[in-house]
Structures are given as C-alpha cells and as structure tokens.
N, CA, C and O of each residue as an XYZ file, in Angstrom:
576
protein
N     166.160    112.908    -39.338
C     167.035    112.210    -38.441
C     167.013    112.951    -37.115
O     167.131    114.173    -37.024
N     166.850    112.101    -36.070
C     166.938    113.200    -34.637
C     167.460    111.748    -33.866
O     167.230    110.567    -34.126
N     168.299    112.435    -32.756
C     168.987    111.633    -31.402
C     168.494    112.096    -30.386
O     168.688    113.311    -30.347
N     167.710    111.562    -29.172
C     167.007    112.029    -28.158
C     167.887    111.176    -27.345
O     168.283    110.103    -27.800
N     168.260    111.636    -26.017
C     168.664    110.877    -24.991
C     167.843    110.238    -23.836
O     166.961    110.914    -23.306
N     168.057    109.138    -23.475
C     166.153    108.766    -22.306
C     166.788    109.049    -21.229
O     167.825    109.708    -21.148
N     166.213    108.584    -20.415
C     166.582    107.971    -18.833
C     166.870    106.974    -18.653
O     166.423    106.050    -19.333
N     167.613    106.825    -17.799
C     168.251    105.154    -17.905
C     169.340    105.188    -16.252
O     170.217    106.004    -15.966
N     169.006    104.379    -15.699
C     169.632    104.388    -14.048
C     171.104    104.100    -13.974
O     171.853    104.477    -13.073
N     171.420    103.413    -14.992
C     172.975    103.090    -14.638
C     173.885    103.177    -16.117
O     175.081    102.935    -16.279
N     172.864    103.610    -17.114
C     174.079    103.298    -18.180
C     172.926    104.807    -18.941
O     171.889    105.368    -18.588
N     173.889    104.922    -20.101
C     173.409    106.220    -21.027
C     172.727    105.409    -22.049
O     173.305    104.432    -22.526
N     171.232    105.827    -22.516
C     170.234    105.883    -23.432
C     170.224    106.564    -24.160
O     170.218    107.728    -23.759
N     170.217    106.377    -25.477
C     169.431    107.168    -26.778
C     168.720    106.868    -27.661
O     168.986    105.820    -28.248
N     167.581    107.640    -28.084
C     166.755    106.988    -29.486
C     167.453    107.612    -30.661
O     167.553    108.832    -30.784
N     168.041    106.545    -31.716
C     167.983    107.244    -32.551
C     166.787    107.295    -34.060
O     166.594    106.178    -34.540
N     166.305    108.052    -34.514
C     165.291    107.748    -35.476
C     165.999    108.798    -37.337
O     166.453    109.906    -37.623
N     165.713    107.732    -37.924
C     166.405    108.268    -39.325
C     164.725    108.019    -40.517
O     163.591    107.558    -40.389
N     165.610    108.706    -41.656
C     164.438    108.157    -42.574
C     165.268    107.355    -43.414
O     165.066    107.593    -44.604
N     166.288    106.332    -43.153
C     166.782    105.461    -43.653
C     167.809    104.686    -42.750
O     168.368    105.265    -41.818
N     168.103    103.044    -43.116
C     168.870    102.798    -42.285
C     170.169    103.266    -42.539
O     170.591    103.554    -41.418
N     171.041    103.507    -43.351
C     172.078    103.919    -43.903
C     172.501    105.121    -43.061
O     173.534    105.141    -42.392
N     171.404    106.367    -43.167
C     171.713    107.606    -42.265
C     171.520    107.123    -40.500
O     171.875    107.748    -39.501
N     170.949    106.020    -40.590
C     170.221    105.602    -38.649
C     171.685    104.962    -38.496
O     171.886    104.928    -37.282
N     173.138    104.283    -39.373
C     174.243    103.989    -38.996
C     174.823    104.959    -39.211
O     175.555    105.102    -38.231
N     174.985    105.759    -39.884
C     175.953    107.303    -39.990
C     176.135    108.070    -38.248
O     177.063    108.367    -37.497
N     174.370    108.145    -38.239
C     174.311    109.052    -37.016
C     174.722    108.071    -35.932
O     175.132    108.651    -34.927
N     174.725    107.337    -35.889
C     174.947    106.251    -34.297
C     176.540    106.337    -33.868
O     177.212    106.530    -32.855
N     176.741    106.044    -35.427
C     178.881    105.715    -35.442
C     179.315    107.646    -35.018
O     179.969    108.144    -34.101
N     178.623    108.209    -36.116
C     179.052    110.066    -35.601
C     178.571    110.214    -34.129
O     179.407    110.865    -33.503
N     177.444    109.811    -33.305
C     177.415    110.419    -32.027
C     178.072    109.307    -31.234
O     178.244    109.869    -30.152
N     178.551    108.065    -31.099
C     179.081    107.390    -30.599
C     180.674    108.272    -30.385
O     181.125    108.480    -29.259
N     181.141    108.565    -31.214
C     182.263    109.876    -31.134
C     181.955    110.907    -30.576
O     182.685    111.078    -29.600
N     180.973    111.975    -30.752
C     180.531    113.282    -29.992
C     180.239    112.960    -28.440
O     180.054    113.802    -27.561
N     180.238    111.489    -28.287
C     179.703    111.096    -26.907
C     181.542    111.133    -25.944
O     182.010    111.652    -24.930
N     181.957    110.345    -26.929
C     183.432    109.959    -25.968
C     184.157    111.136    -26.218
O     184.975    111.376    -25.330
N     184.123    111.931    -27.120
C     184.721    113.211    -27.191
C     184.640    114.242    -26.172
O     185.495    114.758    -25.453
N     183.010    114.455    -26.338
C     182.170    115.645    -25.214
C     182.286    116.522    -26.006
O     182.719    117.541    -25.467
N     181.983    116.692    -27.762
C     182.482    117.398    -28.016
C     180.870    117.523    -29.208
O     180.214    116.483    -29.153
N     180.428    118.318    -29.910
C     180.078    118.207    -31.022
C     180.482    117.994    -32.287
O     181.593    118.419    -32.601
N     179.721    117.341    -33.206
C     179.913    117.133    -34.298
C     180.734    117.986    -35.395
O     181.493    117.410    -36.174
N     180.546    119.391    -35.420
C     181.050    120.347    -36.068
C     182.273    120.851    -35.136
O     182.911    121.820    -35.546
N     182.547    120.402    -34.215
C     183.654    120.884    -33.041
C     184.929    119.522    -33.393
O     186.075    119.719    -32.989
N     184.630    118.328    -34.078
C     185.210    117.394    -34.263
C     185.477    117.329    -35.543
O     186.425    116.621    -35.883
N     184.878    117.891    -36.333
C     185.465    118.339    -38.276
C     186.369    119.260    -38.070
O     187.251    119.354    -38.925
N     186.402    120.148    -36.940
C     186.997    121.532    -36.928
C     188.707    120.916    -36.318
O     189.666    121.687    -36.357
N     188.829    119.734    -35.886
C     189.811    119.259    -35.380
C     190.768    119.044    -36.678
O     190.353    119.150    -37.832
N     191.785    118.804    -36.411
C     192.810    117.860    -37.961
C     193.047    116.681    -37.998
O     193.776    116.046    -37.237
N     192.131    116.116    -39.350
C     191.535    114.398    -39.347
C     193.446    113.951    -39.971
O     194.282    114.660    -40.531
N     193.480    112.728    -39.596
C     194.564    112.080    -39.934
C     194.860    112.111    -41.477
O     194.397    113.195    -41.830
N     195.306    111.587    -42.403
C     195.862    111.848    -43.682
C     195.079    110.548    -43.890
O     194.313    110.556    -44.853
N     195.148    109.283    -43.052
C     194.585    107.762    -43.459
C     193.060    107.892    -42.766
O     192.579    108.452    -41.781
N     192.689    107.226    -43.625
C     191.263    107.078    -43.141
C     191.046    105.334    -42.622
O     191.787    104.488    -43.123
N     189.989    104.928    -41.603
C     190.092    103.748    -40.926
C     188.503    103.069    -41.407
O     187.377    103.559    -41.324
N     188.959    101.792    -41.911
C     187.996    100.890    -42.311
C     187.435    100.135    -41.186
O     188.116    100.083    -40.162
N     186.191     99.485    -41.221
C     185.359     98.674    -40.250
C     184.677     98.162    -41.292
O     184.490     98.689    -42.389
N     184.218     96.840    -40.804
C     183.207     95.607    -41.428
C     182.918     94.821    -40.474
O     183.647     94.443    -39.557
N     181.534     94.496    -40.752
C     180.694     93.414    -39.923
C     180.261     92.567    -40.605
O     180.466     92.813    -41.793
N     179.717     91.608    -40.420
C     178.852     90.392    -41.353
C     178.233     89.613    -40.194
O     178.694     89.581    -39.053
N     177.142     88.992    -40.618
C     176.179     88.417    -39.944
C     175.106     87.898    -41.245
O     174.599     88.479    -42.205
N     175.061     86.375    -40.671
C     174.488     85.150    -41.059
C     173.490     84.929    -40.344
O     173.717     85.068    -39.142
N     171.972     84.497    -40.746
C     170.541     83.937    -40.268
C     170.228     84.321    -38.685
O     170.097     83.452    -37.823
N     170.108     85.997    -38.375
C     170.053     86.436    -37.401
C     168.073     86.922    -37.528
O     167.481     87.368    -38.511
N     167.578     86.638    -36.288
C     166.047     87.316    -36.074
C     166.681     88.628    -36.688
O     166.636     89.039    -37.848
N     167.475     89.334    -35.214
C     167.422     90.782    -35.316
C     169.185     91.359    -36.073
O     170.190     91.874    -35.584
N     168.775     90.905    -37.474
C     170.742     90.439    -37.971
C     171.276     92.531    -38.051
O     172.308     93.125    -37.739
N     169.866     93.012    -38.652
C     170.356     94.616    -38.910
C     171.133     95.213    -37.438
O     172.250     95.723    -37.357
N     169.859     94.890    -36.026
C     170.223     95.222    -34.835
C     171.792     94.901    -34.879
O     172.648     95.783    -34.950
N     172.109     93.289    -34.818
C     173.259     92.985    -34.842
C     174.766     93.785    -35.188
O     175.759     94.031    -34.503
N     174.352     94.071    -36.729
C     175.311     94.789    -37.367
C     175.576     95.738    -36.741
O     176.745     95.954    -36.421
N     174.603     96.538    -36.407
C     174.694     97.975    -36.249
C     175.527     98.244    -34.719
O     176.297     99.172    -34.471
N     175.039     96.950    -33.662
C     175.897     97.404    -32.216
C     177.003     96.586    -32.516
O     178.019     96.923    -31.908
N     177.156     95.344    -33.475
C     178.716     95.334    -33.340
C     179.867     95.724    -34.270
O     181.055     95.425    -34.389
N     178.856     96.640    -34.962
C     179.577     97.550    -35.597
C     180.454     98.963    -34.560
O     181.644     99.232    -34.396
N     179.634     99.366    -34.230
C     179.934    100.146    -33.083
C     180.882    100.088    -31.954
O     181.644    100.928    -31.474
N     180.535     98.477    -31.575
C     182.183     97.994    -30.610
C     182.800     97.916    -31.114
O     183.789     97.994    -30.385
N     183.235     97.729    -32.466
C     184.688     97.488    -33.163
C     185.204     98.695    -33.132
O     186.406     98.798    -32.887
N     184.239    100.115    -33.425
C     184.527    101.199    -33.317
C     184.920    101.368    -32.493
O     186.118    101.648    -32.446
N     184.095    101.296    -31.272
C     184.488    101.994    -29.730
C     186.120    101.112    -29.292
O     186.917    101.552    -28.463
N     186.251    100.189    -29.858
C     187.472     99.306    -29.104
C     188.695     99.674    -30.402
O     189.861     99.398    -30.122
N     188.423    100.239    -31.681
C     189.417    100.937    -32.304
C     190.262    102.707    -31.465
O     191.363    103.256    -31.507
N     189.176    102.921    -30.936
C     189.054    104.234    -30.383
C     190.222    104.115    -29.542
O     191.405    104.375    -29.760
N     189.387    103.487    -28.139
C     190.382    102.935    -27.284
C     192.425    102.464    -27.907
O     193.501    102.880    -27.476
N     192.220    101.862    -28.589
C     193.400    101.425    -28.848
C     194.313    102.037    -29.674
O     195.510    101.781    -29.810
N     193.347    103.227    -30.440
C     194.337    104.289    -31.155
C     194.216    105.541    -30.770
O     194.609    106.516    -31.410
N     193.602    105.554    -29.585
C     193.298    107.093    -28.986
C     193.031    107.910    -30.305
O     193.817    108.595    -30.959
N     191.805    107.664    -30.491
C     191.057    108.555    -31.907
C     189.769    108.238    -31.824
O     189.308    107.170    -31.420
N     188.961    109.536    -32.359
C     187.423    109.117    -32.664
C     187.351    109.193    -34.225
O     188.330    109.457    -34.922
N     185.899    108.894    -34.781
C     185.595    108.359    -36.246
C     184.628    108.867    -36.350
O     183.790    108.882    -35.448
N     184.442    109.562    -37.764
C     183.526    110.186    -38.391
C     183.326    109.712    -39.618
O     184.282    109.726    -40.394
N     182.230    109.267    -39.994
C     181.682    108.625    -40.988
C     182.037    108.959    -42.503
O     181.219    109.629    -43.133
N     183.232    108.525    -43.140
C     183.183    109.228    -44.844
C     182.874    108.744    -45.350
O     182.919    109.460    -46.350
N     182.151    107.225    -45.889
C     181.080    106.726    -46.642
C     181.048    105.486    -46.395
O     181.855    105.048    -45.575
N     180.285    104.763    -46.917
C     179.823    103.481    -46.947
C     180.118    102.671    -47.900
O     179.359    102.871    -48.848
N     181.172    101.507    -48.182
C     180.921    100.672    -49.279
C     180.180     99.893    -49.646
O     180.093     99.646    -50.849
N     179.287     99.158    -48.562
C     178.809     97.999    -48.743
C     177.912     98.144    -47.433
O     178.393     98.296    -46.310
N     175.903     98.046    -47.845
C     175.505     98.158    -47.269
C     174.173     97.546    -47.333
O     173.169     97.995    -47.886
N     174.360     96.145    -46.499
C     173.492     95.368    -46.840
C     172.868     94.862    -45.892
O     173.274     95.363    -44.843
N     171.470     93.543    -45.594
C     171.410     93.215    -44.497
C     172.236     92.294    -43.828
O     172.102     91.991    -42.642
N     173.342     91.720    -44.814
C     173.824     90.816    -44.080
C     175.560     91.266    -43.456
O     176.205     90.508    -42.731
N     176.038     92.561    -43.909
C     177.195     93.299    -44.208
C     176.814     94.970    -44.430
O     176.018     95.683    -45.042
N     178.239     95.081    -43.259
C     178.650     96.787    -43.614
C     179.886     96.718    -43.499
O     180.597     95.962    -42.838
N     180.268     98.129    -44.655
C     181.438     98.195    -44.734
C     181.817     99.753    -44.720
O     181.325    100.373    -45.663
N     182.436    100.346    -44.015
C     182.228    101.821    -43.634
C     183.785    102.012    -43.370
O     184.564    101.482    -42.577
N     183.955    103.215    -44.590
C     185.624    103.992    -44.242
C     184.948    105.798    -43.341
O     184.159    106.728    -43.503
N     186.138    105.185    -42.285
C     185.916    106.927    -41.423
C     187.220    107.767    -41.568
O     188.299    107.596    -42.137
N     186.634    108.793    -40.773
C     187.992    109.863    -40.791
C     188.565    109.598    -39.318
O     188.095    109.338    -38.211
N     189.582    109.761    -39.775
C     190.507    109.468    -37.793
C     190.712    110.876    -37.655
O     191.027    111.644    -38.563
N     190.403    111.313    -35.806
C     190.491    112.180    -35.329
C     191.792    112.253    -33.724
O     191.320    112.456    -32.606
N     192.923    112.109    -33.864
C     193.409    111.842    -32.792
C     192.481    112.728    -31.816
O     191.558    113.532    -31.942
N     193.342    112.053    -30.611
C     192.084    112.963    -29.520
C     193.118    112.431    -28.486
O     193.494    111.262    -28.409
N     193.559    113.573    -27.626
C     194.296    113.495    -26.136
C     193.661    112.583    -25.078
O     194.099    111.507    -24.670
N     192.260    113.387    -24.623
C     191.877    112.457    -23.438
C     190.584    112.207    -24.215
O     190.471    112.675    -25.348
N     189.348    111.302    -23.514
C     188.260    111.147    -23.917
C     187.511    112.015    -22.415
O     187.922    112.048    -21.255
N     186.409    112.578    -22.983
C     185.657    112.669    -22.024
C     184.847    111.657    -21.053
O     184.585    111.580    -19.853
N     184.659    111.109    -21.941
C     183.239    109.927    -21.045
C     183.957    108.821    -21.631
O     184.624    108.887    -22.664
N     183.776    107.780    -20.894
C     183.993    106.228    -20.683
C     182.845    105.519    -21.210
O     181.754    105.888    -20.775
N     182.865    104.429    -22.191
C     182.289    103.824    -22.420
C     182.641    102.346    -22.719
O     183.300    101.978    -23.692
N     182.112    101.535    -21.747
C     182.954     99.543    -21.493
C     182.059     99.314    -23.142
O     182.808     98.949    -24.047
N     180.884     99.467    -23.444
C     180.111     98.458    -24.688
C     179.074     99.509    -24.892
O     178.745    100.414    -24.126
N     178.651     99.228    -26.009
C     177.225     99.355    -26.907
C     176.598     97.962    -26.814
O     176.936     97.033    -27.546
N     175.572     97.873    -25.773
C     174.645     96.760    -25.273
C     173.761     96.630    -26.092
O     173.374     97.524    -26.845
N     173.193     95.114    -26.024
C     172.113     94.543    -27.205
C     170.938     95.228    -26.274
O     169.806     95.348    -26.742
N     171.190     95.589    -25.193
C     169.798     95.632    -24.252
C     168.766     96.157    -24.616
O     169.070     97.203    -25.189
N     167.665     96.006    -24.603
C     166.234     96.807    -25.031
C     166.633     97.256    -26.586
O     166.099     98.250    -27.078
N     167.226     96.772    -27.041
C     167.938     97.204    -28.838
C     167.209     96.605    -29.546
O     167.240     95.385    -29.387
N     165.956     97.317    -30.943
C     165.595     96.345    -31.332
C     165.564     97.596    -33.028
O     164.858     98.605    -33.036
N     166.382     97.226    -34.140
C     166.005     97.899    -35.367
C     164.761     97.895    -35.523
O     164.141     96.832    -35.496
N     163.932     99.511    -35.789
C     162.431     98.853    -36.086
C     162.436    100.074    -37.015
O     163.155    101.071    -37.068
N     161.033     99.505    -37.967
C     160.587    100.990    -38.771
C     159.083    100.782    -38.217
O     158.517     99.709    -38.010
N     158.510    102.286    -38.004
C     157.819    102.599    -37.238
C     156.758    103.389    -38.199
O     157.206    103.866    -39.241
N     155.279    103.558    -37.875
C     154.534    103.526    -38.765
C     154.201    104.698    -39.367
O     153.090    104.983    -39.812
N     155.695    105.730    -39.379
C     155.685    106.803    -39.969
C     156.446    106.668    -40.917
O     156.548    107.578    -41.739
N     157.228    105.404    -41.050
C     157.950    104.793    -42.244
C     159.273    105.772    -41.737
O     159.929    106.343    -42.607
N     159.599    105.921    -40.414
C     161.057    105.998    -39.713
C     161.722    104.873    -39.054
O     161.105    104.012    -38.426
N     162.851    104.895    -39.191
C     163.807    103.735    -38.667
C     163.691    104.371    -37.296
O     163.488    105.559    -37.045
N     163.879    103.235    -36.350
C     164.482    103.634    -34.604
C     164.993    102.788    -34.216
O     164.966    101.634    -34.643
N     165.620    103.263    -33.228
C     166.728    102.128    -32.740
C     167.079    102.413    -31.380
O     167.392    103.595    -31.235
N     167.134    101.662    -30.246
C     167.410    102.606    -28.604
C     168.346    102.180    -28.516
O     168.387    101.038    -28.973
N     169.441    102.620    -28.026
C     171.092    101.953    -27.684
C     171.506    102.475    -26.077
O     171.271    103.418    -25.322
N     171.942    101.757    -26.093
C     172.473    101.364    -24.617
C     173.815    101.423    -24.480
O     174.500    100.427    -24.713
N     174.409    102.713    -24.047
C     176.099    103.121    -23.599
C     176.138    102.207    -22.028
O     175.423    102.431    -21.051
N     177.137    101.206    -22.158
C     177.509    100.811    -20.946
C     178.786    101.966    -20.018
O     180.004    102.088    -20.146
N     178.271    102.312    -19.553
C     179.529    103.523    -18.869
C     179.892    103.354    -17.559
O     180.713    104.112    -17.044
C-alpha cells in the first residue's frame, strides 16, 4: 500500500495504490483524516477516540465506474460527517464489502480546529483500476 501526492494547480492530488480494494478504502478514508487533521496517522490513535464509534454506507446500482463511485462518495459522507461533528474517522472495520455496497464502522476523533479545508472528493481524473502488477490505484482529487 503506498499514498504519493502529484501536482495539481488548484486542488490537492494523490495516488493511492493497495494490493486490495478493501485496504485501497481503509487508506483513502484514514488519509482523508491525516489530511484535514495535518496530523499523522499514529499522531491521531494517540488522540482519545470517542466511546461511540460512527457508521457510513454507500450503495450503487448499474454504474461503468460503480467501485470509483463508492469509494468518492463514500468519502463525502465522511468529509461532510467531519464537518458537522467536528471529528475525524479512522477506519475500525468493514461490514459489508461489495461491488455494489460498503459498509464501514470508524473511530470518532473529536478535533478543535481542522487544519486544511476541504469543499469535496472530486470524480475528476478518478478512475478504480488494477494495474498490471495486480495493484489497485486510484487518483483522488481534494477540492480545497
């Protein structure tokens, strides 16, 4: 699994590449947090997670790119939970993980301020692919 950040003129880029899709949504939803935090991953366990943990689900019906789908509007539900409970989310497992459905319980992290601003997780240049090293990738697009 690795997260590379690109170049990108007006909004924040990253590749992410997994050797499964399951871990290629773990890592997206965990750095989607390390991003609005400014914080690292192990700097955000080290915080005190809430007592409740916070559910998310997506579903999607006869889509070309239905995985792509899931995966960025999985992510806005996240990013717009964030916003509205002043907290970030760290991945504690997966119930249901399919192509047409995810179902993912996290850990809540209150959090004072956010570092970085983020309006969406854009479909732009977004395309789920496995690549002919038999790795998942995926480029995402922080609207900021």
């Amino acid at each position: 699994m690795s997260v590379k950040i690109l170049k990108h003129p007006a909004d924040f880029k990253i590749a992410i590449q997994s050797k499964s899709k399951l871990q290629l949504f773990k890592t997206a939803i965990n750095y989607l947090s390390k991003f609005l935090a400014g914080k690292e991953i192990s700097q955000i366990k080290n915080l005190h997670p809430l007592k409740t943990t916070k559910k998310f689900a997506v579903n999607s019906k006869n889509n070309n790119f239905q995985t792509t789908f899931l995966l960025i509007n999985l992510l806005n539900k996240i990013l717009t939970a964030a916003y509205i409970h002043q907290e970030i989310y760290l991945v504690k497992s997966f119930q249901q993980f399919t192509s047409c459905s995810v179902k993912v319980t996290c850990y809540r992290f209150p959090i004072k301020k956010f570092k970085r601003d983020v309006k969406a997780v854009t479909f732009y240049q977004s395309q789920l692919v496995k690549n002919k090293k038999g790795m998942w990738k995926i480029n995402l697009v922080f609207d900021i």
